[in-house]
N, C-alpha and C positions, 0 to 999 in steps of 0.2 A: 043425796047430798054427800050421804061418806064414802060412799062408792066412786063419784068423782073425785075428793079431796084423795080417797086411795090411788084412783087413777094418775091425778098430778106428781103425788109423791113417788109413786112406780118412777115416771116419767124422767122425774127430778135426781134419783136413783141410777135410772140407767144412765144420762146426760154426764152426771159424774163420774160414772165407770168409764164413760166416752170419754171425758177430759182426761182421767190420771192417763187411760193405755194411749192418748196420744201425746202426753206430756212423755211417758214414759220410752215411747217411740222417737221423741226428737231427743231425749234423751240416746240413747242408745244410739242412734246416728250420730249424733257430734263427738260422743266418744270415740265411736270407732275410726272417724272422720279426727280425730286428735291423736290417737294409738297409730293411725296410716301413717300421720304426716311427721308422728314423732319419729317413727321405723325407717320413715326416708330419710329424714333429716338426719340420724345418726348412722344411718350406713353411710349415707355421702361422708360425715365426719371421718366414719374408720376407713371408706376408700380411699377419700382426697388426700387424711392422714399418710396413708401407706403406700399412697401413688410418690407423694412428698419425700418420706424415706426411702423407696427406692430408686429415684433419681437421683437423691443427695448421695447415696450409696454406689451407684454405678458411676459419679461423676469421682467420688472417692475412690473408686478401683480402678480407675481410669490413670488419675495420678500416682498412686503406686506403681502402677506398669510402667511410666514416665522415669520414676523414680530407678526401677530395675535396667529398665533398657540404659540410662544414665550412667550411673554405677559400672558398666559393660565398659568405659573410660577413665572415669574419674575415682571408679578406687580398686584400681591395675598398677601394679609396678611399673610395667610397659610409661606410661602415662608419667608418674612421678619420677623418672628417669631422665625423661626427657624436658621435664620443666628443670629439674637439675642440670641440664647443659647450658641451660638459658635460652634457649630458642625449639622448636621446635623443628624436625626436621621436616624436608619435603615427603620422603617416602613416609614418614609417620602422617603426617595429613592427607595425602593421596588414599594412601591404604588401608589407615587406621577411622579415620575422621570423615572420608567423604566415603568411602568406595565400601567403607564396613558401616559403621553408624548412622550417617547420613540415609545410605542409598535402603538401609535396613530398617529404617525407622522415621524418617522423614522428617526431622527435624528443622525447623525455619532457621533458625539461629542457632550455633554452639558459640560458645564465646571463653574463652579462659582469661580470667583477669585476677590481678591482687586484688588487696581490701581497699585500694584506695578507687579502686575504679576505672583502672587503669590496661586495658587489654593488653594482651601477647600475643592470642590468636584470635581469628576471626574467620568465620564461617557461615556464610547467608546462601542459603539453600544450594548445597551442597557446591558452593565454589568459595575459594580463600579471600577475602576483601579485606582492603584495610582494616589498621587496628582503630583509627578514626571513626570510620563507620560505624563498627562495634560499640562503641563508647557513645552512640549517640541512642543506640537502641537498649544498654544497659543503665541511662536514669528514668528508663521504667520500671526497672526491678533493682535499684539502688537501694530500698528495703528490705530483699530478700538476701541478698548479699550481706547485707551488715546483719539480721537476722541468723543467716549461716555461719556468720565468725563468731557471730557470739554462742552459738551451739558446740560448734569447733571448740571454744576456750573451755566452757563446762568440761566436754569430753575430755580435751588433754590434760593428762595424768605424767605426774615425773617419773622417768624409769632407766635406772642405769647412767645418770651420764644426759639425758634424750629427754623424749617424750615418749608416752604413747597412748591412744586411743582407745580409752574404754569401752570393750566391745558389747555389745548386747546381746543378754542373756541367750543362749541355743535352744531353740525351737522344733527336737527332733520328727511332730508331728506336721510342720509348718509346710508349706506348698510352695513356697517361693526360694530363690535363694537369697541368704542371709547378705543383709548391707552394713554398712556400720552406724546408720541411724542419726545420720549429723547434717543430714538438709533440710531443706528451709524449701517449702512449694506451695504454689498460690493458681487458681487462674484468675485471670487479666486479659485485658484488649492488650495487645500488643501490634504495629503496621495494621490495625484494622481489624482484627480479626480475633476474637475469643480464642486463647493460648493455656495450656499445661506449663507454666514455666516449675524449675527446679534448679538448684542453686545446690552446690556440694565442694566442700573442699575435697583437692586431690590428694589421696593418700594412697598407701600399697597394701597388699593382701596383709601384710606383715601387722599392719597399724603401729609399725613402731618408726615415729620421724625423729629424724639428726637433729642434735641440739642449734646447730646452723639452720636449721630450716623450720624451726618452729611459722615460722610469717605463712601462712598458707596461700596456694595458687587457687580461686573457687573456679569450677565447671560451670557455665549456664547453658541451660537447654531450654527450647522454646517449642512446644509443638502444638502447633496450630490447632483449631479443631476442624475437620473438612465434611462437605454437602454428607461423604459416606459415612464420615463417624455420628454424625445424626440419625441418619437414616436406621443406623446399626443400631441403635441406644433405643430409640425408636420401635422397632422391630422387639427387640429385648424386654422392655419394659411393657409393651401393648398401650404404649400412651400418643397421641396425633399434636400435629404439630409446634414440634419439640423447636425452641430457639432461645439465643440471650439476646437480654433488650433491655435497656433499661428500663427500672422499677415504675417510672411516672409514663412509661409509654405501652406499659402491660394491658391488655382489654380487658374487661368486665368478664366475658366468657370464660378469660383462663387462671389457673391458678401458678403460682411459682415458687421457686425456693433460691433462697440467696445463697450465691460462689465464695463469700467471706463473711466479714465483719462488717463490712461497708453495710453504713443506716439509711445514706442519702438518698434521697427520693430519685437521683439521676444513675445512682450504682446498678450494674448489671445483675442480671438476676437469671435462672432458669425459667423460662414459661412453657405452660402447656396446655390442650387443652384437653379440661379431665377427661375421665370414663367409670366415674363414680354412677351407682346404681341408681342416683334420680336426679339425671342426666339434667332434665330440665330444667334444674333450677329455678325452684321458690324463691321469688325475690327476696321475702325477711330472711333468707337459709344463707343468698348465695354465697355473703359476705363473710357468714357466720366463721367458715372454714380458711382462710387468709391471715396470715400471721402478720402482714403489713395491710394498709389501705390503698384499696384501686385508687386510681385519678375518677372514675365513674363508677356513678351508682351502678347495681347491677339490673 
């Protein structure tokens, strides 16, 4: 009899060593099964994160180039000379305007107008059109223009008699060449199309303008963005199917980063789709990385 009651208790014994190492076994599986899925989840965070600043970053170096090529015009003596006659001449827009900047940089739109919105010249893909035309394509950027005279007015400093141009600081380590830092750039649909605009008053190397002329002439420059500067960005970045669209027509798939300040659910946005390291996307994760909300669940 105590030989079986010792048998039962062995029995009862081992049963329990069996329970803890398989308690201890589902233990150890669903942690490391929670360590997996934390490891994915926060790499997607640091790729999706870093996919996001470098598209936000190559879209930002994109418009500085906008900005330089620009500048190649509107802050040239050549240029502020010729708004000083009051018209511009033919050979300066043959030569200067289509045949140089135009054909050099592909510009949709140049447009030189006052503050009031009102053009002098006009230039729609690399041919002269009226100043009509122009004025109907410049109250889409009727904010960046008032934006850039009121940058202009910070800037202008009394000097001698004049004005002149507070220049920014020299940069002898800098890779670009020096502008004088008083435009106003945005992108925008502009004719249909996701656009580089930039806005600059014209001034001269000198930055010193006539007390006559304080009223500034601004430059607007438009440039498109086309099938190859995708493709380029694209390539650059290692990110697939690169596009703008607005925010409520974005997929569940991809992720984006907003062109401005615009909140509205219709405002255009970058999308794409990632190449974050857990590609797949876990449904409770997908969302987790989106600074705005999809139209659909993921």
């Amino acid at each position: 009899m105590a030989w079986t009651e010792g048998r039962r208790g062995e029995g009862k014994a081992v049963l329990g060593i069996h329970m803890a190492c398989a308690v201890v076994a589902v233990l150890l599986v669903a942690s490391l099964a929670f360590v997996l899925d934390r490891a994915v989840f926060e790499a997607d965070r640091f790729g999706l994160s870093s996919e996001r600043k470098l598209v936000s970053s190559d879209l930002q170096h994109q418009i500085d180039a906008v900005v330089q090529y620009q500048a190649e015009l509107s802050f040239w003596g050549k240029t502020y000379a010729q708004i000083e006659a009051g018209r511009f001449s033919q050979a300066f827009v043959t030569e200067e305007v289509i045949e140089w900047l135009w054909a050099d940089f592909g510009f949709s739109w140049m447009i030189f107008t006052g503050r009031v919105g009102q053009p002098i010249l006009s230039v729609h893909d690399g041919r002269e059109v009226s100043p009509e035309t122009g004025a109907a394509t410049l109250k889409w950027v009727a904010d960046l223009v008032a934006k850039a005279n009121g940058i202009y007015e910070v800037a202008l400093k009394p000097d001698d008699g004049g004005w002149r141009i507070a220049a920014s600081a020299k940069d002898r380590d800098g890779l670009t060449v020096p502008v004088p830092n008083i435009h106003a750039a945005d992108l925008r649909m502009v004719d249909g199309r996701m656009s580089i605009v930039v806005v600059q008053a014209v001034i001269p190397e000198s930055l010193k303008i006539e007390a006559s002329r304080r009223a500034p002439v601004f430059m607007v420059t438009v440039k498109p963005f086309t099938e190859r500067m995708l493709v380029n960005m694209q390539k650059r970045l290692s990110v697939r199917n690169l596009t703008f669209q607005p925010l409520n027509k974005v997929s569940a798939s991809s992720i984006h980063t907003p062109l401005n300040d615009c909140a509205r659910s219709d405002c255009m946005v970058a999308a794409w789709t990632p190449r974050a390291p857990g590609a797949s996307c876990v449904p409770k994760h997908c969302r987790a990385f989106l600074p705005l909300p999809l139209p659909e669940p993921c």
